[in-house]
C-alpha positions in Angstrom: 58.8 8.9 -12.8 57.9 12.6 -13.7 60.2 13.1 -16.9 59.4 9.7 -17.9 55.5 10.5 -18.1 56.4 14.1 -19.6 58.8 12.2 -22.2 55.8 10.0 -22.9 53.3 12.7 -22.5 54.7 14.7 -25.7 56.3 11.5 -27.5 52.4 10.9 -27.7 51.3 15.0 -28.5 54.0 15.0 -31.0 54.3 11.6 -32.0 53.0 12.6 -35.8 55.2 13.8 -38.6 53.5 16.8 -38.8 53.1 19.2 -35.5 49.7 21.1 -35.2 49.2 23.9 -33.7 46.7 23.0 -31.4 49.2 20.6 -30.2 51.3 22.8 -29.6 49.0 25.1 -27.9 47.6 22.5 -25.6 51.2 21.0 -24.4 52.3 24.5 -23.5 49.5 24.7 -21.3 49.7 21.5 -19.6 51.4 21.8 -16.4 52.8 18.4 -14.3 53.4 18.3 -11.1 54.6 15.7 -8.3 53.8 13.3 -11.3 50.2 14.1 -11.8 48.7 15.4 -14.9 47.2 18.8 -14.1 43.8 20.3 -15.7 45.0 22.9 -18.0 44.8 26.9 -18.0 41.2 27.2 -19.5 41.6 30.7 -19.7 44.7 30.5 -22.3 42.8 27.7 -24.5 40.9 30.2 -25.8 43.2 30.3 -28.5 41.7 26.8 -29.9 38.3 28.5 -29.8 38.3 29.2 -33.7 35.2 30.9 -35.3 33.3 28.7 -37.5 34.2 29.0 -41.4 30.3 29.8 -42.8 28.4 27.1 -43.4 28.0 25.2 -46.6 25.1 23.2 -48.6 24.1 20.4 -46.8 25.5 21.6 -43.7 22.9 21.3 -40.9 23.8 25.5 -40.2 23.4 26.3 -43.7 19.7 25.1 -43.6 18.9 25.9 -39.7 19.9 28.9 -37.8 21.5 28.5 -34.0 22.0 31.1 -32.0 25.0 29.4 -30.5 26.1 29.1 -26.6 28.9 30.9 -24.9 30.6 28.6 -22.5 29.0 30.4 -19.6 26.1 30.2 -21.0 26.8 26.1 -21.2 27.5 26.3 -17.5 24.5 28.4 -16.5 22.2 25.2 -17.8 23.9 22.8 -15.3 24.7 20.2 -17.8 24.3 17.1 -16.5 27.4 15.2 -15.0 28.5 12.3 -13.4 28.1 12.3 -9.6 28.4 10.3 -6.5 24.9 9.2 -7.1 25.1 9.3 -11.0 27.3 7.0 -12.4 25.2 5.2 -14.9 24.8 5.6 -18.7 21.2 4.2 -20.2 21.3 3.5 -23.6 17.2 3.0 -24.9 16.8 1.2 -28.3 13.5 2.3 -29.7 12.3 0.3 -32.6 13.3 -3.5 -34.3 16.8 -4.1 -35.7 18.9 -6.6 -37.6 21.7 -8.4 -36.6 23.8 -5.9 -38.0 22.4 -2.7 -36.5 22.3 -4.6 -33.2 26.0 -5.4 -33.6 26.4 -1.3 -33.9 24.4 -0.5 -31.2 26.3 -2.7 -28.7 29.4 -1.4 -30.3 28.5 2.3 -29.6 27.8 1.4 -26.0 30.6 -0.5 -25.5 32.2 2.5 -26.6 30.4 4.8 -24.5 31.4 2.8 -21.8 35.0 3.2 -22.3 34.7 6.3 -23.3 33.3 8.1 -20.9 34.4 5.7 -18.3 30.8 5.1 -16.5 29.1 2.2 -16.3 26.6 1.8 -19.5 23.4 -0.4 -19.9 21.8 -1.1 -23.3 17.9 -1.8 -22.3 15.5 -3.5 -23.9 14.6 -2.1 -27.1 11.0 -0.7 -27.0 8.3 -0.2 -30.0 8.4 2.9 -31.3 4.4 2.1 -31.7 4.6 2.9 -27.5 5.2 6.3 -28.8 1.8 8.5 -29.1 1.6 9.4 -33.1 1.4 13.3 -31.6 5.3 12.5 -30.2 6.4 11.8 -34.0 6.6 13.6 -37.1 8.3 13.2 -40.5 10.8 15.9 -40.8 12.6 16.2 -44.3 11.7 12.6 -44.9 12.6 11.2 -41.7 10.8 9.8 -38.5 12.0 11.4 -35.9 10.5 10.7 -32.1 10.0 13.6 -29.3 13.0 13.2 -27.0 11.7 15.3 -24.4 8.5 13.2 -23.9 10.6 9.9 -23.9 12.9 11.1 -21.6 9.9 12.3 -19.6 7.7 10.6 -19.8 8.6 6.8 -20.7 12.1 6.4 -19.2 10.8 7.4 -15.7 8.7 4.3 -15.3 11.7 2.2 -15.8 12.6 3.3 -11.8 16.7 3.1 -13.5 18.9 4.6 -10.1 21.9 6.6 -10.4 21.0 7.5 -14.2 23.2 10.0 -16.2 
């Protein structure tokens, strides 16, 4: 069973005409053993961790300066993650759609779903009018809504359980 998952393991890494060196990089660090796949050396993927070419027009960088976040730093703000007693994805529409941008929202939770392999709900879609006009702004001609104060605010008097 073990060279038959490792045959299929890098028929899949190296199953395109042209190797990459990322896939390369990654397959030498994945270890298998007793037929399980292992999590890889973290410490030797830093050679995957390129520096950013500099940003260009239209970019979102080139416009707005980010500091950027180490990945200790991304661990120091306890990220959210699925738990015993989290295993749901909530997905809120907020505003009225067509047929067609209903059809992509169900699509993007089905593949949310899949994805990240948690159970996902779409809810309801709600008014954006439910939204206090001091939670919205036009921002280089677009409406955008204060997630902070819907996440707050709004989603907690749902009561969901075991959201993520």
């Amino acid at each position: 069973m073990k060279p038959l998952f490792t045959l299929l393991l890098f028929a899949l890494l190296f199953s395109c005409t042209e190797k990459t060196k990322k896939a390369e990089i990654i397959a030498k660090h994945i270890k298998l053993e007793k037929g399980d796949l292992k999590l890889p050396n973290y410490e030797a993927l830093l050679d995957l961790n390129l520096v950013l070419e500099a940003p260009k027009p239209g970019e979102w960088l080139y416009d707005h300066y980010e500091k950027g976040q180490s990945y200790g730093d991304y661990i120091k703000s306890n990220p959210v993650a699925p738990f015993e007693d989290i295993k749901t994805i909530y997905i809120q529409p907020i505003g009225e759609f067509t047929d067609w941008e209903q059809k992509v929202i169900n699509w993007n939770t089905e593949y949310i779903e899949l994805f990240f392999n948690l159970k996902t709900i779409q809810l309801p879609p709600i008014s954006e009018k439910s939204i206090p006009k001091s939670k919205q702004r036009i921002y280089y001609g677009n409406e955008q809504l204060d997630a902070t104060y819907i996440i707050n605010t709004m989603l907690p008097k749902k009561n969901l359980k075991t959201v993520l």
